[in-house]
TORPA-4810 file (N, C-alpha, C, O; in nm, 3 decimals):
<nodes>
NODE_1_-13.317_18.956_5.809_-13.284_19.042_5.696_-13.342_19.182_5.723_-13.460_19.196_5.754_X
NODE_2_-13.256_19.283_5.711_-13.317_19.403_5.698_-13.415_19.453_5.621_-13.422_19.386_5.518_X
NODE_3_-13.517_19.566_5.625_-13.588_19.622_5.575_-13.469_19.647_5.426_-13.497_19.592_5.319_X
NODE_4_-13.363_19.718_5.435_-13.329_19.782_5.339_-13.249_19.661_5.277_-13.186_19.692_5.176_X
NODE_5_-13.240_19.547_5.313_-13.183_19.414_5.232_-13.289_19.364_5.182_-13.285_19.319_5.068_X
NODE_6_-13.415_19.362_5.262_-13.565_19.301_5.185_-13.571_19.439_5.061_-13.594_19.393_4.949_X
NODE_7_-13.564_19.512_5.061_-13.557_19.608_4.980_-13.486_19.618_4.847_-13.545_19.627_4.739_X
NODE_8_-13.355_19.617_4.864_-13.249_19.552_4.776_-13.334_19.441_4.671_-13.350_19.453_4.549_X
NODE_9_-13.382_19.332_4.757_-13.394_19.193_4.672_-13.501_19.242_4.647_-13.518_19.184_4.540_X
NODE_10_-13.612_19.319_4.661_-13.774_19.308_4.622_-13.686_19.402_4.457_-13.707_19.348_4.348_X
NODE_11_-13.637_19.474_4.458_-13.587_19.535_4.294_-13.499_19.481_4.224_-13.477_19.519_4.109_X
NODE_12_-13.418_19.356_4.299_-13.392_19.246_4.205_-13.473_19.171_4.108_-13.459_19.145_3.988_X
NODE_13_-13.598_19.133_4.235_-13.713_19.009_4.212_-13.773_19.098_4.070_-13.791_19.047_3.959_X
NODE_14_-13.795_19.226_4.101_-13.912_19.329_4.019_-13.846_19.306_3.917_-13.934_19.326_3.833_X
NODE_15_-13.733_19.271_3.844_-13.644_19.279_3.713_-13.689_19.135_3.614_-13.681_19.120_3.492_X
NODE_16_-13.736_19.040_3.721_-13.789_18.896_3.702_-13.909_18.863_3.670_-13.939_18.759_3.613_X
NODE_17_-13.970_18.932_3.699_-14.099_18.917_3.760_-14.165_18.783_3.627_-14.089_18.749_3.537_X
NODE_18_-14.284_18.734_3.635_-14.299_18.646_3.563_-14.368_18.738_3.450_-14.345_18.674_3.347_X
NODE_19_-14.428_18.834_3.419_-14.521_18.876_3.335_-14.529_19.020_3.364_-14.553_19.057_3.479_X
NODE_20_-14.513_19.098_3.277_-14.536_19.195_3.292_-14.611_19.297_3.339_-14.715_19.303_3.274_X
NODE_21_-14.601_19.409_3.454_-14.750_19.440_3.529_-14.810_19.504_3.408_-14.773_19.494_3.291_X
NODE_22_-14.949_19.595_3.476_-15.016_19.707_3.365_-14.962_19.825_3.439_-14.902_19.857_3.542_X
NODE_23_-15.021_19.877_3.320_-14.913_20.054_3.337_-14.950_20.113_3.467_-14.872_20.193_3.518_X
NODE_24_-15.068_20.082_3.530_-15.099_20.166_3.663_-15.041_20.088_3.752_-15.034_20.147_3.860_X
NODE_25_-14.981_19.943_3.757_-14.886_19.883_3.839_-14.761_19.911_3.822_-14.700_19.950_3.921_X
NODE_26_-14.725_19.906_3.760_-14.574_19.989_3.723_-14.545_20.125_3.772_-14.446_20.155_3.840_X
NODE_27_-14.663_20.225_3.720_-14.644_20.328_3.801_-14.647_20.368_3.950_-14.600_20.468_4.006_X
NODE_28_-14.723_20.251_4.006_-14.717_20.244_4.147_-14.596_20.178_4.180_-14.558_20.218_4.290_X
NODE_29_-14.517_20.088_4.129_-14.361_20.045_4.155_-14.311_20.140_4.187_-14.262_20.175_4.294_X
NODE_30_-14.328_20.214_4.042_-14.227_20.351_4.005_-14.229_20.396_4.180_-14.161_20.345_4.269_X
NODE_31_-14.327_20.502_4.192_-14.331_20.567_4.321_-14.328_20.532_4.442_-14.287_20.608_4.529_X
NODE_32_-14.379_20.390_4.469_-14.291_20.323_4.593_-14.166_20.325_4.560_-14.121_20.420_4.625_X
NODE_33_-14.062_20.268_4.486_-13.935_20.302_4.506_-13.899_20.400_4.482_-13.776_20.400_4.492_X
NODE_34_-13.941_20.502_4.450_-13.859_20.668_4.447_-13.889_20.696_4.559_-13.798_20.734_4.633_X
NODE_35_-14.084_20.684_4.634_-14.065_20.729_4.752_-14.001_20.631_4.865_-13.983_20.691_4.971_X
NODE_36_-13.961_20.494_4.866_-13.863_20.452_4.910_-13.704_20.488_4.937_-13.649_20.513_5.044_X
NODE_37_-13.652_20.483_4.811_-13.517_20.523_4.812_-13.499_20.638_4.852_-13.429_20.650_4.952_X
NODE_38_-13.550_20.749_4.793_-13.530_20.903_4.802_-13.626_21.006_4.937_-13.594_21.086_5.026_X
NODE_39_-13.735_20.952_4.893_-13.832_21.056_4.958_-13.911_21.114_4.917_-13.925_21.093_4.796_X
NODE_40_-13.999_21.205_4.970_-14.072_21.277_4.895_-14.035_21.340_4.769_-13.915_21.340_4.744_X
NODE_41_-14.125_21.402_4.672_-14.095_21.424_4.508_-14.013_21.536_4.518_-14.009_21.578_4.634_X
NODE_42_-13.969_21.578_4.466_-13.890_21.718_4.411_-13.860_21.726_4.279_-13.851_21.628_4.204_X
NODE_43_-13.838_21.873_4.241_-13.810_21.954_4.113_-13.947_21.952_4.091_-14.055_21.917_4.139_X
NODE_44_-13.882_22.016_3.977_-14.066_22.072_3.889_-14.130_21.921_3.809_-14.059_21.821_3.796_X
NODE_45_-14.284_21.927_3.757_-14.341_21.851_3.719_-14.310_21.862_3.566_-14.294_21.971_3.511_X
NODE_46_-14.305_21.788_3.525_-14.273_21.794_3.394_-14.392_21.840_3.261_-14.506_21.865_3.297_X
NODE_47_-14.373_21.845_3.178_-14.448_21.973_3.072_-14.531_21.882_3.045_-14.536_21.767_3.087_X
NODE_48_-14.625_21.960_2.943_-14.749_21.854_2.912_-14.784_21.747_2.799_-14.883_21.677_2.778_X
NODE_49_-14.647_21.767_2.727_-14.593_21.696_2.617_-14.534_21.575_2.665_-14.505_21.491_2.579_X
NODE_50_-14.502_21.543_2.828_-14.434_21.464_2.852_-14.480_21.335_2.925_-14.428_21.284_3.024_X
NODE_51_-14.583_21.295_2.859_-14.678_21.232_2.902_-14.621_21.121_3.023_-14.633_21.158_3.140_X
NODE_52_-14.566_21.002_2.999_-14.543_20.925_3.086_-14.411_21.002_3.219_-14.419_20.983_3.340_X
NODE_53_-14.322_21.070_3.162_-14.286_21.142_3.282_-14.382_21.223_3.362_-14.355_21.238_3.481_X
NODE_54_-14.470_21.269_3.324_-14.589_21.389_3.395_-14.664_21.213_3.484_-14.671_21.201_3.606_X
NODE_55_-14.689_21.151_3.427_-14.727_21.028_3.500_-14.637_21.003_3.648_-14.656_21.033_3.766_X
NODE_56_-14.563_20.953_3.593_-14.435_20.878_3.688_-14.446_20.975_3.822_-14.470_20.932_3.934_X
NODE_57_-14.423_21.124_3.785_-14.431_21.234_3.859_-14.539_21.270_3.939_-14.521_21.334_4.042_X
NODE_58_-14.684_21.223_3.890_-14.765_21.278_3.965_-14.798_21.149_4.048_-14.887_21.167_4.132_X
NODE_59_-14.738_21.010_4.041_-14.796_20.888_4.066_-14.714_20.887_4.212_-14.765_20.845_4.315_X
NODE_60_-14.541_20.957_4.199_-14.452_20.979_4.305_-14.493_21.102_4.408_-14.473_21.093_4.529_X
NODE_61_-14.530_21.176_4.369_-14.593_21.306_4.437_-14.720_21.277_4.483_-14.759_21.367_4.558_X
NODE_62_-14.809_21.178_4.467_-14.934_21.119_4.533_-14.868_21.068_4.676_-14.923_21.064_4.786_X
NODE_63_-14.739_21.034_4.642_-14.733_20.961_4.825_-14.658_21.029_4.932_-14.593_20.981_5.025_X
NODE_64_-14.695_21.211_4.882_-14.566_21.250_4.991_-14.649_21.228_5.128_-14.768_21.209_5.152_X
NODE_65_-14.549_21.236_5.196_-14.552_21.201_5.351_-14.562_21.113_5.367_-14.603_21.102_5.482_X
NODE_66_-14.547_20.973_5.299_-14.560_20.827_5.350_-14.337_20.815_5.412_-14.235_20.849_5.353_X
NODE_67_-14.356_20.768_5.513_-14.269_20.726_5.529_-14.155_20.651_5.435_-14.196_20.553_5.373_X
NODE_68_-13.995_20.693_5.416_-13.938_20.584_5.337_-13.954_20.422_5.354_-13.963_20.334_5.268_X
NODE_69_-13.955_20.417_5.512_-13.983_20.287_5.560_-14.118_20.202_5.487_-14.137_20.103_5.417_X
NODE_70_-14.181_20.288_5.537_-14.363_20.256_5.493_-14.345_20.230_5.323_-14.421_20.152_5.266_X
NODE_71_-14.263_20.284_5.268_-14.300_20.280_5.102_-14.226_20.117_5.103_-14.279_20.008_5.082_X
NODE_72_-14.069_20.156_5.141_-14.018_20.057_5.133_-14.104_19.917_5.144_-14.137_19.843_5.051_X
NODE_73_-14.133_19.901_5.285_-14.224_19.802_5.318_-14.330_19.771_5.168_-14.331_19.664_5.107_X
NODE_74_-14.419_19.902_5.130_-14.537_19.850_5.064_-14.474_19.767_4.917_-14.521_19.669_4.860_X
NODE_75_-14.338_19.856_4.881_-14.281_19.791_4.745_-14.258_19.656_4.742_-14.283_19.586_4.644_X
NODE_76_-14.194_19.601_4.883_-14.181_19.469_4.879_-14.295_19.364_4.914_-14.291_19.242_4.902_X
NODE_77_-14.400_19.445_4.960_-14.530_19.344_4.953_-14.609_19.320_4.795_-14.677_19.233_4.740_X
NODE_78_-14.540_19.489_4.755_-14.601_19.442_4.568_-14.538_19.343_4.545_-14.574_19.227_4.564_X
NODE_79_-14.414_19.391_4.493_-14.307_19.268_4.451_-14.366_19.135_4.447_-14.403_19.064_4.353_X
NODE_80_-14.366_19.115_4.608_-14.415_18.931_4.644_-14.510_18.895_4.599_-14.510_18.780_4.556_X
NODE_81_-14.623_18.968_4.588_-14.785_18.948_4.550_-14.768_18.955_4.403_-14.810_18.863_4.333_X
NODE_82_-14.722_19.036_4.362_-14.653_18.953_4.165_-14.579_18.875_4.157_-14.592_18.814_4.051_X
NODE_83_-14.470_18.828_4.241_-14.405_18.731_4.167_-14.468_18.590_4.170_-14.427_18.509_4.087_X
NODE_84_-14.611_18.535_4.300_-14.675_18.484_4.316_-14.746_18.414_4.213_-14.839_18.339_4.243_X
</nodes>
């Protein structure tokens, strides 16, 4: 199976998961798969009223320069280690 088919199914599995993560696990989802799918962050950061987007944003912008591969990879080792 490919990286980007293990990939695919690790954001299937994440829809399942047995229990819900905590918010600093989620936000680390968040930004492995943005910096997975996409890449490094872009556009502006969002205002200061915007609390969980200013999150999401600075949680995705913590991992520039990690490889898509490398994120990819780390999302699907979260995934597994929660659905566990």
């Amino acid at each position: 199976m490919s990286l980007q088919d293990q990939f695919a199914q690790a954001l299937a599995d994440s829809k399942n998961l047995p229990e819900r993560p905590d918010n600093m696990t989620l936000l680390k989802i968040y930004a492995l798969y943005k910096q997975g799918s996409t890449g490094d962050a872009t556009g502006d950061r969002p205002g200061m009223t915007d609390f969980v987007g200013r999150a999401k944003f600075d949680a995705w912008a913590g991992l520039k320069g990690t490889t898509q591969e490398a994120a990819m990879q780390q999302y699907i080792d979260l995934i597994s280690s929660l659905k566990a």
